[in-house]
N, C-alpha and C positions, 0 to 999 in steps of 0.2 A: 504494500500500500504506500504512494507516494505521500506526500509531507507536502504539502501548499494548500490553499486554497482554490477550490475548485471554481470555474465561471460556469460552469454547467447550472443553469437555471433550475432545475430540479433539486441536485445537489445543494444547491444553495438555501433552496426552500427547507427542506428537510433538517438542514445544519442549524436555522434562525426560524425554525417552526415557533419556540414557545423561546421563551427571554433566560431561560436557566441558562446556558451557556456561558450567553453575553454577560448576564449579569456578573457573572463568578469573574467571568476578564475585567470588568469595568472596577471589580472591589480588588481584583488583585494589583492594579495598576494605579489606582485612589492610593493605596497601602504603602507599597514600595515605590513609586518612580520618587526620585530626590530631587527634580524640578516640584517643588509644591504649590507652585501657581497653578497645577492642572492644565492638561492640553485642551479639554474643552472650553476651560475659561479663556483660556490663548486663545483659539480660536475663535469665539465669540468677540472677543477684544479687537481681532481685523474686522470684525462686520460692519457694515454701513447700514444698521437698520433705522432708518426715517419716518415720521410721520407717516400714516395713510398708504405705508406701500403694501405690494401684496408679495408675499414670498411663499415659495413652495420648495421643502424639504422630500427629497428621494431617498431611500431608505433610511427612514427617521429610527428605526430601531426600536427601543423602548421610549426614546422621547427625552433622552436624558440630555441633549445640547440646552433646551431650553429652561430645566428645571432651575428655579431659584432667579429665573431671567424673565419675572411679568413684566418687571417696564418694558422689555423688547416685544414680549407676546400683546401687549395692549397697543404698543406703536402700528403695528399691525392693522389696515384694513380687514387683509385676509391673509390666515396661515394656514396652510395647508400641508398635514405630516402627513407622508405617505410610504407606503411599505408594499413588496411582495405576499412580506405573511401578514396571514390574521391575529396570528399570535402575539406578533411583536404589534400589531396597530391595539392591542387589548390591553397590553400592558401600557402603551403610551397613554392611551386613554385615560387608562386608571394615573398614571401620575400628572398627569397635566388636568385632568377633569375637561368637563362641557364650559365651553366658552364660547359666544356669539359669534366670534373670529376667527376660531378654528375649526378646522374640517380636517376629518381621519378618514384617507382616502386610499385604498389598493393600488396600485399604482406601477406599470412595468416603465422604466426610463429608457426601452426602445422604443417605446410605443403610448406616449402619454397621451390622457383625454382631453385634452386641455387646446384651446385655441390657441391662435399665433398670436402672438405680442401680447399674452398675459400677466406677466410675472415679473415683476423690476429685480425680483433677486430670485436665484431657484440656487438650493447646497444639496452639496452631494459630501458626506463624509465619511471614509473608508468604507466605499463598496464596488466604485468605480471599477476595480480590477476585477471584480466580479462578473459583469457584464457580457455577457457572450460575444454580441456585439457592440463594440465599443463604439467606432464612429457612428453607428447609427444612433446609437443613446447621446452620444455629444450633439448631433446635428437635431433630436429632439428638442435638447435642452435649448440651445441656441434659436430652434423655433419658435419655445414658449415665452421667449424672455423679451422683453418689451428693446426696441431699440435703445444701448446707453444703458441699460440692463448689466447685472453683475451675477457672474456666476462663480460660490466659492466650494473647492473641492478640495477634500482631505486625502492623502494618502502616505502609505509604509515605504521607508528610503529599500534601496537594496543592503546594507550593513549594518542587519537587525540584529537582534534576541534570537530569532529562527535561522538564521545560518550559521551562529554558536553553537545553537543545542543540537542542531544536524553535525557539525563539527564534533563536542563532546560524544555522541551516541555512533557517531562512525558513521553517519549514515552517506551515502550518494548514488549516481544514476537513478534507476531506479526509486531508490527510496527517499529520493529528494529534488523535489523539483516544483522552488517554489512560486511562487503565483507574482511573477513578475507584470504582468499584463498592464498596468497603470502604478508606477511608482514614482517614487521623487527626482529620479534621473532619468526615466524618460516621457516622463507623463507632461511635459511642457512641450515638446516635439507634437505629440498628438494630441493635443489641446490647440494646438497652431493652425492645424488643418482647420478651425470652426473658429478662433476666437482672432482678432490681429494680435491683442494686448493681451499677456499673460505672464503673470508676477510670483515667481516662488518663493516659497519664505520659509525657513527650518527652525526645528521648535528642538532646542539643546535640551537632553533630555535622558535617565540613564536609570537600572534599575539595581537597589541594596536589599537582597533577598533576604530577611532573617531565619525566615521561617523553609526550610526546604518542603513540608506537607502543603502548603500553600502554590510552591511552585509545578509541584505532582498533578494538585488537582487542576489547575493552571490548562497542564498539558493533555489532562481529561477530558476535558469542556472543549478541545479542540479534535473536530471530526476526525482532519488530516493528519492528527499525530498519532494513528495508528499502527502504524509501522513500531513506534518507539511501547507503545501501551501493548503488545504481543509478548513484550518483554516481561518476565516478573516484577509484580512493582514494589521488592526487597531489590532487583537488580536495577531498577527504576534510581532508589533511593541513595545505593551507595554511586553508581556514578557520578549524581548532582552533589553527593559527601564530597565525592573528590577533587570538585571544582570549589569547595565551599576553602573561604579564607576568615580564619577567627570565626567559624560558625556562620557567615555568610558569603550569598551570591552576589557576583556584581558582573550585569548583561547590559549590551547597548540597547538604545532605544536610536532608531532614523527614521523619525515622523516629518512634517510638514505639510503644508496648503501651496494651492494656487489662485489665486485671485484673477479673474478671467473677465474682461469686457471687450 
């Protein structure tokens, strides 16, 4: 079994069916990353959200960008989260609640419902690489987005946490082959085909593992690391021992956005 992330639409479904997953990554990365300004709050911190616009989010997730961020949600004409699963629009639901402005919409970003020139801002954050089709999903975005429109997109550098732990576990060929498809070094090439103006920005960022059963289940919650979970997980636990200094882990983090009009 290879180790990346799959863009097979199916597979994807299936991996982000319900929020357990996602959730366990988003508390293990809350926990340990040693940037404590949070990436989502970075993230947030580039937006231009304005009075009275309307924005629509492509795979919103559980909905966690905008939690603790009503002023941005009330700025809002209209916001629209929207997801592949129904899982993950059920859990956004439940932490954002019903609000006059918001709409929880299904949504594939090859193929959005949505007329031309709707949307002054539409985000995409880490799923892009997901995408079967990628320039068609760019050339959607680009159609819903009002002229002068801003499109902002998250994505994983290539000198992550996942080609360490493939490193540490021996893994290659075959059992490693990660989901390169939209990342921080080449996701502005292919963003060019759709946008003239396109601005990368990296968010310095790095992970202090204390706990190695946190980083186990980490690896749990991820579909594609089964290759490594075939393994016993006593054989699981003393490999990550032996990368452990003073009783902890320390893995990179190559995050960053692109800011696209």
């Amino acid at each position: 079994m290879k180790i990346g992330s799959s863009n097979d639409s199916e597979s994807v479904k299936a991996q982000y069916s319900t929020s357990k997953g996602l959730d366990i990554r988003i508390t293990f990365h809350d926990k340990y990353s040693t940037n404590r300004r949070g990436y989502g709050p970075w993230l947030v911190s580039n937006y231009d959200i304005r009075e009275g616009i309307s924005v629509l989010e492509v795979g919103c997730g559980t909905g966690a960008l905008w939690l603790g961020n009503d002023d941005l949600v009330e700025r809002c004409n209209k916001l629209v989260l929207s997801d592949l699963s129904e899982g993950m629009l059920k859990k956004a639901k439940e932490n954002l609640g019903e609000k006059p402005n918001v709409e929880y919409r299904i949504e594939d970003i090859q193929n959005l419902s949505y007329d031309d020139d709707t949307f002054d801002v539409v985000i995409a954050n880490a799923m892009l690489y997901h995408v079967p089709d990628l320039p068609r999903g760019l050339r959607e975005v680009r159609r819903v987005l009002k002229n002068g429109g801003v499109f902002y997109c998250a994505t994983l550098g290539e000198n992550n946490f996942v080609e360490k732990l493939a490193e540490w576990f021996r893994l290659s060929g075959e059992d490693f082959d990660p989901n390169h498809n939209f990342t921080m070094q080449n996701g502005a090439e292919k963003l060019h085909t759709v946008f003239d103006d396109v601005t990368p920005l990296f968010y310095s960022d790095s992970l202090h593992i204390t706990e190695i059963e946190d980083l186990v289940a980490y690896l749990r919650s991820l579909a594609s690391f089964k290759a490594v979970l075939n393994l016993p997980e006593q054989k699981i636990r003393d490999i990550l021992a032996e990368r452990a200094t003073d009783g902890a882990i320390d893995l990179p983090k190559d995050y960053g956005m692109f800011i696209c009009r």
